[in-house]
PLY file of the C-alpha trace (Angstrom):
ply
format ascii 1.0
element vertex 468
property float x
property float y
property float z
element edge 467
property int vertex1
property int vertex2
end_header
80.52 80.11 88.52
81.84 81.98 91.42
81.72 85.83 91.42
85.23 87.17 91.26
85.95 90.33 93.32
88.67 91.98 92.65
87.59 94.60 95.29
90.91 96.17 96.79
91.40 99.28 94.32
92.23 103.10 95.19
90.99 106.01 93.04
92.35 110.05 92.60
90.21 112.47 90.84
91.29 115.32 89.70
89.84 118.62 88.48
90.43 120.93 85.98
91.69 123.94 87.82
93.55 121.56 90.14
95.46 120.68 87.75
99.36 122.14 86.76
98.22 121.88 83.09
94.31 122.53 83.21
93.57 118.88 82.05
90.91 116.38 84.01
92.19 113.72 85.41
90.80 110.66 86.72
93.27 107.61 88.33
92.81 104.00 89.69
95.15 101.00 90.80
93.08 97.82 89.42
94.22 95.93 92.25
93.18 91.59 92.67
92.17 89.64 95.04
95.42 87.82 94.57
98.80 89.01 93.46
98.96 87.59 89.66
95.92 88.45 87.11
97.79 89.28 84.11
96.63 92.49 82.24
96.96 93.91 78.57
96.33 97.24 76.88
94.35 97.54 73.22
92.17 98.73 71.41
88.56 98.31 70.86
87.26 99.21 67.13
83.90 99.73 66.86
83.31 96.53 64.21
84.70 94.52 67.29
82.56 95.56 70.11
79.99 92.96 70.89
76.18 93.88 70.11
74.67 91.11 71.98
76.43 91.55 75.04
76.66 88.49 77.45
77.88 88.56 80.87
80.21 85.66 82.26
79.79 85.61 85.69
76.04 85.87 85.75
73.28 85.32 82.68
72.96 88.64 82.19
72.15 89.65 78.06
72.08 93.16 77.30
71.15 94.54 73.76
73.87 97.17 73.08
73.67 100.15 70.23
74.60 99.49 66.81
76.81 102.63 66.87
80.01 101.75 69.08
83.09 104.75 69.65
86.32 103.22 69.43
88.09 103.42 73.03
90.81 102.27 74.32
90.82 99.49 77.02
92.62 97.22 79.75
91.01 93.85 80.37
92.45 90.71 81.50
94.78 89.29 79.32
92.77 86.17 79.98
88.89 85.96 79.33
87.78 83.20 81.50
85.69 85.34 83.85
85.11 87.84 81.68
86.05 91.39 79.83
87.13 93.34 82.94
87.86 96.43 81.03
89.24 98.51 83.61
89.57 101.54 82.16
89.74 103.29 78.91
89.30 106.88 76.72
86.77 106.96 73.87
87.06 108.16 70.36
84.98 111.70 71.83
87.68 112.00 74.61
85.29 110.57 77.52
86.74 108.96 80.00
86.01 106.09 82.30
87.48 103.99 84.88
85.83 101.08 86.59
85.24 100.16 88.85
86.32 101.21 92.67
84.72 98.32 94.95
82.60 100.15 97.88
81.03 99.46 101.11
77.38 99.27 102.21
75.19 98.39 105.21
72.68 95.90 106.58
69.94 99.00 106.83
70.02 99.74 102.92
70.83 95.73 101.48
67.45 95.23 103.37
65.81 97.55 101.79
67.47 97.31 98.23
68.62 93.63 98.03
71.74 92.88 95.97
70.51 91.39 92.24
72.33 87.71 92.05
71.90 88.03 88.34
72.79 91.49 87.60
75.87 93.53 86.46
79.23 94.31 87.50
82.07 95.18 87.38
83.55 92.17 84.75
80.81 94.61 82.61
80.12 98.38 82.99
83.30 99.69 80.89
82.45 97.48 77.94
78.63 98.09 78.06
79.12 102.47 79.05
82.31 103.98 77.18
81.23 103.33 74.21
78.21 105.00 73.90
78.86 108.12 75.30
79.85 111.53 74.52
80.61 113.27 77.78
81.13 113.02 81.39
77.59 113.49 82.22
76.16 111.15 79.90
78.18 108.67 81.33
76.61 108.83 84.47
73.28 108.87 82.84
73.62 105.89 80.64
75.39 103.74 83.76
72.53 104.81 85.63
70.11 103.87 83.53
71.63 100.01 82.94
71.74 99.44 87.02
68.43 100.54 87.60
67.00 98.37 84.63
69.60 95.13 85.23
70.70 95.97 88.82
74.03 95.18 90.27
75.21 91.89 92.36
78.15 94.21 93.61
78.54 97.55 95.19
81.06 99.49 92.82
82.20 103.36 92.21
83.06 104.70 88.89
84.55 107.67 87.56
84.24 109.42 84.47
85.56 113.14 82.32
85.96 115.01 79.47
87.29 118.50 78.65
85.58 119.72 81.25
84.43 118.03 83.88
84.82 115.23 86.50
82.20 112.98 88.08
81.92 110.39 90.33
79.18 107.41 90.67
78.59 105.41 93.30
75.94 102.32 93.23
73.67 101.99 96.05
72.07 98.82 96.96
70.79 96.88 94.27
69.04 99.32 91.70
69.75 102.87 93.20
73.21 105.07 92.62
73.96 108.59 93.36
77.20 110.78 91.57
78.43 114.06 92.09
80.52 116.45 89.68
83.88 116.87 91.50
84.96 120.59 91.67
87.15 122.23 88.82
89.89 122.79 91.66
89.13 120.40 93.92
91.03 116.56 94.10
89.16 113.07 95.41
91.34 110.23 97.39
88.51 107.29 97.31
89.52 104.00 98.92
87.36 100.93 99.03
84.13 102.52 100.76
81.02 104.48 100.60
83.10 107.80 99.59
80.44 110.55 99.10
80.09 112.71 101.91
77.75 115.97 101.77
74.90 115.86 99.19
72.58 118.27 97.56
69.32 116.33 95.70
68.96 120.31 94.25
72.14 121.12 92.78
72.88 120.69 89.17
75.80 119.26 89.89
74.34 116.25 91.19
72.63 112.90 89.51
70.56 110.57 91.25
68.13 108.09 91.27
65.04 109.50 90.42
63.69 107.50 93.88
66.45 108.07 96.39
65.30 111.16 98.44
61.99 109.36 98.90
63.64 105.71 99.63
66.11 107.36 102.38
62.96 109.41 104.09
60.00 106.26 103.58
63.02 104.18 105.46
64.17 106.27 107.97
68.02 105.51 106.93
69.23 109.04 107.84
71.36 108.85 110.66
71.85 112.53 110.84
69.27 115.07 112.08
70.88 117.86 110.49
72.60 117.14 107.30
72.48 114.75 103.92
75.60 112.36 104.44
75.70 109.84 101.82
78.17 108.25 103.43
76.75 108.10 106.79
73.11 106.83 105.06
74.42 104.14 102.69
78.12 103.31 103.60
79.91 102.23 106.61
82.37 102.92 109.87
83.86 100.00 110.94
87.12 98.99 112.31
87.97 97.27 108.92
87.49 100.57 107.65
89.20 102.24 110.12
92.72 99.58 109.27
92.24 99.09 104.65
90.42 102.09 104.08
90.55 105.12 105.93
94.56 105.33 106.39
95.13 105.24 102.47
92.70 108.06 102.50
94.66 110.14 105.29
98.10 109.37 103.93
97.07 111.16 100.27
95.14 113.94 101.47
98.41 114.42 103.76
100.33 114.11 100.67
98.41 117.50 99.33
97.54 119.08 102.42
100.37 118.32 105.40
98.13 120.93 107.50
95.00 118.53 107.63
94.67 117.60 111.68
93.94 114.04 110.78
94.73 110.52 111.93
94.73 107.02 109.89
91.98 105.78 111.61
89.40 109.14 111.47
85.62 107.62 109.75
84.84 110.86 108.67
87.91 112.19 106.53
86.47 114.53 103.71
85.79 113.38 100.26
86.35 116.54 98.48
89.27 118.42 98.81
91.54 121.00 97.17
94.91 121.88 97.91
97.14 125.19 96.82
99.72 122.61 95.07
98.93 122.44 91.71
99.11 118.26 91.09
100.82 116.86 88.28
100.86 113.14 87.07
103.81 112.65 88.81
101.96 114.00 92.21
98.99 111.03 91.23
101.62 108.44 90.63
103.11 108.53 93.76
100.53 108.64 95.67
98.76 105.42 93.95
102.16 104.06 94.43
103.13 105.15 98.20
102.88 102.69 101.08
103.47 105.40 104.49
106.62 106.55 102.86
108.31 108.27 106.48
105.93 107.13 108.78
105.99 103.89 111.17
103.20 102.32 109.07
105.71 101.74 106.01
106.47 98.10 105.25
109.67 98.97 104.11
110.46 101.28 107.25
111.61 101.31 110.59
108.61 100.80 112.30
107.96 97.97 114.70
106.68 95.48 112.86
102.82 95.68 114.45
103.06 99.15 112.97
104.47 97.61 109.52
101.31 95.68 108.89
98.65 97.96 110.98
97.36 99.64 108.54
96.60 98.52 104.09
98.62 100.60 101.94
97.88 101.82 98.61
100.99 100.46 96.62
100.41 96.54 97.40
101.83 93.40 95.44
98.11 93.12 94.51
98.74 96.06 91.92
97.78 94.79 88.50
97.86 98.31 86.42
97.68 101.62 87.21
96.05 104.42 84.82
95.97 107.76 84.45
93.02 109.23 82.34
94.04 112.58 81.10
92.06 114.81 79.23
94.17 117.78 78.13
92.60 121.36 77.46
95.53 122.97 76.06
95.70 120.89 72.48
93.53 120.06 69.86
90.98 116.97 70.41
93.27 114.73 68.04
96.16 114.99 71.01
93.85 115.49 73.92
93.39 111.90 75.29
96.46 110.44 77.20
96.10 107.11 78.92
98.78 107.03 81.20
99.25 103.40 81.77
102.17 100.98 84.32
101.63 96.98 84.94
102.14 95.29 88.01
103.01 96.47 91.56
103.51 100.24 91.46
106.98 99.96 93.73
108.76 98.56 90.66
107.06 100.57 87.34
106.90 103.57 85.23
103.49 105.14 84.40
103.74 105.66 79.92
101.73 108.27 78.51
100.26 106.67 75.48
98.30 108.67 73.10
94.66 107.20 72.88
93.51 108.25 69.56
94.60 105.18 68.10
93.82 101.93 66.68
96.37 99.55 68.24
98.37 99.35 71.31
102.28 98.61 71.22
102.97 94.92 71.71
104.91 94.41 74.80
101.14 96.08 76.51
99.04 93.97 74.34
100.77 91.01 73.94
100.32 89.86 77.57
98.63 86.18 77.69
98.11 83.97 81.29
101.76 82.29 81.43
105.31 84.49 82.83
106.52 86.11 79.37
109.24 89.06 80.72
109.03 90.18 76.94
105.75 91.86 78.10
106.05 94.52 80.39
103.33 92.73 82.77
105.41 90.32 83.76
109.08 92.24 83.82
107.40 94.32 86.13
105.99 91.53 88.09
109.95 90.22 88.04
110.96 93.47 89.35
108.34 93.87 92.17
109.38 90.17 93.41
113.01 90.91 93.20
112.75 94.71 94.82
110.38 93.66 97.99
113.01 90.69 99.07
115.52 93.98 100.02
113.52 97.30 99.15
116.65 99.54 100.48
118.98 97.87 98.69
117.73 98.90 95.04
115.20 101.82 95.82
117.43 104.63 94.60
117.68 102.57 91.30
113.93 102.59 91.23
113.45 105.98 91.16
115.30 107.14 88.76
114.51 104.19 86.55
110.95 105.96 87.27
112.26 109.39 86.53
114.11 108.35 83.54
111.75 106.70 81.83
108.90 109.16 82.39
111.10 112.09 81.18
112.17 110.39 78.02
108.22 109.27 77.82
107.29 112.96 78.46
110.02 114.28 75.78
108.79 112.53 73.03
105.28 113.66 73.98
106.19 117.14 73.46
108.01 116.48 70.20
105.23 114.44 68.63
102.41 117.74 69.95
104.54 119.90 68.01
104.96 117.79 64.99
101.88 115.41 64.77
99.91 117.84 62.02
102.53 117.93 59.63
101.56 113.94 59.48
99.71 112.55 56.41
98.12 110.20 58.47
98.33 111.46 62.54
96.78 107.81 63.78
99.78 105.83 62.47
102.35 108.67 63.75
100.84 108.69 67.04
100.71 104.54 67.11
104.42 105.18 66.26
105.13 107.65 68.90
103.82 105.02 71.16
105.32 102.39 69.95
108.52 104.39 70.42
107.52 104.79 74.16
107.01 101.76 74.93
110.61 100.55 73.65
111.74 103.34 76.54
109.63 101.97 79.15
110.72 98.23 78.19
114.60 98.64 77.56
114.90 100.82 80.83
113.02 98.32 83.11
115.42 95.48 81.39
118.46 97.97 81.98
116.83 98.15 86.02
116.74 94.70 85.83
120.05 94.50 85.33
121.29 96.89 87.75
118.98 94.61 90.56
120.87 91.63 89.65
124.48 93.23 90.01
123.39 94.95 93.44
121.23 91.44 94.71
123.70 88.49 93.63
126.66 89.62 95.94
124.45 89.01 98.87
122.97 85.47 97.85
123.10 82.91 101.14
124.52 80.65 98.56
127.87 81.34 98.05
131.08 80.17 99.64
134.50 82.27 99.41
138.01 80.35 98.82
140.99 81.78 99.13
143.79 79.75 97.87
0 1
1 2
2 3
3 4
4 5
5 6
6 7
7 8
8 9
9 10
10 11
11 12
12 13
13 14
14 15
15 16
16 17
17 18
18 19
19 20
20 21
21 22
22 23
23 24
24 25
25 26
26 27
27 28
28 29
29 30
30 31
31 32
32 33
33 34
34 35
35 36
36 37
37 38
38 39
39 40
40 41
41 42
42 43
43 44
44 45
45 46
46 47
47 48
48 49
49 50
50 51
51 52
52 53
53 54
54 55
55 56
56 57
57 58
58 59
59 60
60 61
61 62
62 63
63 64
64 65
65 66
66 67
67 68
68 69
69 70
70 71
71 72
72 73
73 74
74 75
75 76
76 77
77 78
78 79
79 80
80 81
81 82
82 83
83 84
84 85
85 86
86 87
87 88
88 89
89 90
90 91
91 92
92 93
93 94
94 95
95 96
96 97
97 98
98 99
99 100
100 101
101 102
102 103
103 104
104 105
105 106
106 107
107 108
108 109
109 110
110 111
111 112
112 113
113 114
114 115
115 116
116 117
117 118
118 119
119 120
120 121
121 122
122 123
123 124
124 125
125 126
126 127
127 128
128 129
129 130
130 131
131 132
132 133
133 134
134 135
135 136
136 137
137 138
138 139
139 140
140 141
141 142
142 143
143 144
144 145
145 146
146 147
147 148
148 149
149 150
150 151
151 152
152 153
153 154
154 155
155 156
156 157
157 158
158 159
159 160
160 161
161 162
162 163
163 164
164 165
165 166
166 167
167 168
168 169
169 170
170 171
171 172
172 173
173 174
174 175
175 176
176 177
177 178
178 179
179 180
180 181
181 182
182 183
183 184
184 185
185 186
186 187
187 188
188 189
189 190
190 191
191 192
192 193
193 194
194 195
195 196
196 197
197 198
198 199
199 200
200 201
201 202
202 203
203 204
204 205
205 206
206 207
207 208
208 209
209 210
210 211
211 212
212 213
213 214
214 215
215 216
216 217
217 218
218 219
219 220
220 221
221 222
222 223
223 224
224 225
225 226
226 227
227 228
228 229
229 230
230 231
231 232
232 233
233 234
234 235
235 236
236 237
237 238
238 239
239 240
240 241
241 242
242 243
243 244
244 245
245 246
246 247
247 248
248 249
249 250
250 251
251 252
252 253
253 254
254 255
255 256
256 257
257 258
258 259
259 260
260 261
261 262
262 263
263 264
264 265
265 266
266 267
267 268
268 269
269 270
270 271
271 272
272 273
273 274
274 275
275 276
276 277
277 278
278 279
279 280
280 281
281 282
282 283
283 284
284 285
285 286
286 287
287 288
288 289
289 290
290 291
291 292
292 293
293 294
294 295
295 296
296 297
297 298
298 299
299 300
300 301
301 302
302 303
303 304
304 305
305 306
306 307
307 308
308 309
309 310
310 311
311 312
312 313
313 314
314 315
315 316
316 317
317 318
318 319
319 320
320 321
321 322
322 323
323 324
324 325
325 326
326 327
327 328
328 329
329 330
330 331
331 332
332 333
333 334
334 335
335 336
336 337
337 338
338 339
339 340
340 341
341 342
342 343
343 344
344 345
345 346
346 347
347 348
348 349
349 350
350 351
351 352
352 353
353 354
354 355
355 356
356 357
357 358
358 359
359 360
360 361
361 362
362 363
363 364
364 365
365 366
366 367
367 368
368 369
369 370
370 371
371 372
372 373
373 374
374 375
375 376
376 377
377 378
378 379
379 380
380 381
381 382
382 383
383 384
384 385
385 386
386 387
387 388
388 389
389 390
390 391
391 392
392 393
393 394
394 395
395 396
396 397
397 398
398 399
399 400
400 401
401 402
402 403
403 404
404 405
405 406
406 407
407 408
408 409
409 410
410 411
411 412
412 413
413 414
414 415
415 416
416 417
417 418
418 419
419 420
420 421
421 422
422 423
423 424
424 425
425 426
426 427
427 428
428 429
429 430
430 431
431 432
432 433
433 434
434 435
435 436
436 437
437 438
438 439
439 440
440 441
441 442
442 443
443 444
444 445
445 446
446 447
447 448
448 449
449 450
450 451
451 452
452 453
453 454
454 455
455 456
456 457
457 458
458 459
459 460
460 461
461 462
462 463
463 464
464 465
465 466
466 467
């Protein structure tokens, strides 16, 4: 079977003290190849998660613990090439999102080939976030699997807790390298090689136990003076320079406006930190922007060689958006929030559903292969089509269909964090509380869909006016 790459993704970390709340954070748009590959939301229970694990798009088999977390989970709503669990928050409040598609080079594929028969990315959520119980020991146990089974892909993941944030990148076929992001500091990671600077010594770094050794025995250092990661294993090319880069300078602009950068720059810093404080709104717009005031926007007045220069980050190859917040300010029962929206971001609302749950309202689980508007997959899909034929014409609708529904999201939040212990059972009140956010999210896109049609039908070509 061919290997499925759905490759075009953009990731935002964020750390604690970066924050406006002092929660972790870790984002990602799970974007396809192609526009439509329907998506659902639920909820794996531990008697459901597979203990002879077998890969789809290579023969893969992989024994798996007999002692499963439940986690939450976003895989295709269709199966054929696999689980593609995307993302999801365990039952110990560890987070994990995977994966971000990366770049390589010729001088480290020839050393470490690519393993035809390894993992990927259709299985490293399903096969990790179950069996861990922090940030760290995520990157440990992923580690461990793509050195053993290697990898036919080059991916980056991302996980957290309470405390911390780290990022994993794979390397060839059996080597990977991660880095514990900052508490105030804030990634922007586009499809490449991301990690910059690198310390083999610091305790905030996990490696291969190999890789020092395998960059010096084959001289892939560029660099006489430093330890780039990104110069040794990744890549600077003009692609890069038009998909990746300019998503990359466009959100760090976002959060710093002062940064003397340009879309095209190879060497735009992987860590950052700003003085803004960012919210989930901040992260949302960003994973949803497209060179908002710029000559690069689609939607814009650019010329239209500036229109499609550069890849932005909100694309019709959205297929859902997540937000993996782990909050430090409320008991564990309340701490996991998987902020979730379907389809292009232009056209949807990120939902903050609780993730200490056992099942996932049913317009987000519900979605199957065929156009079914009752699921917000596809009403979102509606609205994208719809809003991108005349973008202007229904934008200001769009936002504060956005705004509306995240306040009202965000209001019952706060109600149900003041009220959930006085709950006999607090699973079942916070499946209700979602429940009860995902009727928002659902009646407000219907009530946008309805504005789009009274604002779009006037101007159909097909009309004829008689006056008689």
């Amino acid at each position: 079977m061919t290997k499925r790459i759905k490759g075009s993704c953009t990731t935002i970390l964020v750390g604690k003290k970066a924050s406006i709340d002092g929660s972790t954070m870790i984002a990602r748009n799970e974007d396809g190849a192609g526009p439509l590959n329907p998506q659902k939301f639920v909820v794996v229970k531990p008697e459901d998660q597979p203990r002879h694990y077998q890969a789809v798009l290579s023969p893969v088999k992989i024994e798996l613990p007999d002692n499963p977390l439940r986690y939450t989970s976003t895989p295709d709503a269709t199966d054929d090439h696999g689980i593609w669990a995307g993302a999801g928050i365990n039952s110990e409040n560890v987070a994990m999102t995977a994966t971000e598609t990366i770049t390589s080079n010729s001088r480290i594929l020839g050393v470490d080939p690519l393993v035809e028969n390894g993992i990927g990315e259709e299985d490293i959520t399903t096969i990790t976030l179950p069996y861990i119980h922090s940030a760290r020991e995520g990157v440990q146990r992923l580690g461990a699997l793509l050195e053993k089974y290697g990898t036919y892909e080059m991916n980056a993941m991302a996980f957290s807790d309470q405390d911390e944030v780290w990022y994993f990148e794979s390397i060839g076929g059996h080597h990977w390298a991660a880095i514990r992001i900052p508490d105030d500091a804030y990634v922007i990671a586009p499809n490449r090689f991301n990690i910059d600077q690198y310390d083999f010594d610091s305790e905030d770094t996990l490696f291969a136990s190999d890789l020092p050794e395998l960059i010096e025995k084959n001289h892939l250092n560029p660099d006489r003076d430093q330890v780039n990661l990104r110069h040794i294993f990744g890549s600077a090319t003009i692609k890069d320079t038009r998909y990746n880069n300019p998503r990359a300078w466009y959100g760090q602009k976002y959060f710093n406006p002062e940064f003397k950068t340009t879309p095209i720059d190879q060497d735009l810093p992987f860590i950052c930190r700003t003085n803004k404080k960012i919210s989930i709104e901040d992260m949302k717009f960003v994973l949803s922007s497209h060179y908002q005031n710029t000559p690069y926007d689609p939607y814009g007045t650019g010329t239209e060689a500036e229109k499609k220069q550069f890849r932005p980050i909100g694309i019709n190859r959205n297929q859902e958006l997540h937000i993996l917040q782990i909050r430090s300010d409320v008991p564990a029962e309340i701490a996991g929030i998987h902020w979730l929206a379907f389809g292009p971001n232009t056209f949807n609302a990120v939902v903050p559903f609780y993730a200490n749950v056992t099942h996932t309202p049913a317009a987000y689980q519900k979605t199957t292969g065929e156009c079914d508007p009752t699921t917000m997959y596809w009403l979102t899909n509606v609205l994208a089509l719809m809003g991108d034929h005349d973008f202007g014409l229904y934008e200001d609708q769009e936002n504060l269909f956005e705004k509306n529904t995240v306040a009202a999201c965000r209001n019952l939040q706060s109600q149900a964090d003041k009220t959930y212990l006085q709950q006999n059972d607090v699973q079942l009140y916070l499946e209700t509380i979602n429940d009860q956010m995902a009727a928002v999210a659902m009646k407000n896109a219907n009530k946008l869909l309805g504005q789009m049609l009274a604002l779009g039908e006037p101007r159909m070509k097909l009309q004829f006016t008689l006056n008689d």
